[in-house]
C-alpha positions, 0 to 999 in steps of 0.5 A: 281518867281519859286518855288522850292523843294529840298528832298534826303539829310540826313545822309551817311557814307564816300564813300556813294551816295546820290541824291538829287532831285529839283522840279520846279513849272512853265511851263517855266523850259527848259528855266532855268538855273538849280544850286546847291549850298552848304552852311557850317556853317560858310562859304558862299554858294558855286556853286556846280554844273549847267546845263543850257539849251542846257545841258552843265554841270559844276562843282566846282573841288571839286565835280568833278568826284564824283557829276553828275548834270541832268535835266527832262524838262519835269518832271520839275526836276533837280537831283544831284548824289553825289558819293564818299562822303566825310565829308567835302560835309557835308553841306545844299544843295540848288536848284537854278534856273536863268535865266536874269530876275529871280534867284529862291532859295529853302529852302535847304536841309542837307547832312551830311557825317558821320561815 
């Protein structure tokens, strides 16, 4: 298993920007399928956003516009910029990473979008 940190969240007002960062443990993290997922109280985990090897991104409509996933394969580390925030983004954001024979979560970490 992969182990993996997320950090960034905290408190925004509407409109505000937040990155938040995931860092990787393990030497094999080019190979990964990189995720963020968000969870509301009360509501299932949803997919966010994903980049997989060659690069290629893609995003629930929600975020789309607003969100830009990205990867450092060499710093073991995938990033989300959240752009234009909205109150309803307002949940604990969590870092995932797939690949046929593993899928890795972190612990999560909460963004609250409020004036």
């Amino acid at each position: 298993q992969v182990q993996l940190v997320e950090s960034g969240g905290g408190l925004v007002q509407p409109g505000g920007s937040l990155r938040l960062s995931c860092a990787a443990s393990g030497s094999r993290f080019s190979s990964y399928a990189m995720g963020w997922y968000r969870q509301c109280p009360g509501k299932q985990r949803e997919l966010v956003a994903v980049i997989i090897m060659s690069g290629r991104t893609n995003y629930a409509d929600s975020v789309k516009g607003r969100f830009t996933i990205s990867r450092d394969n060499a710093k073991n580390t995938v990033w989300l910029q959240m752009n234009s925030l909205k109150p309803e983004d307002t949940a604990v954001y969590y870092c995932n990473a797939n690949t046929i024979s593993m899928d890795s979560w972190g612990k999560g970490t909460l963004v609250t979008v409020s004036s």
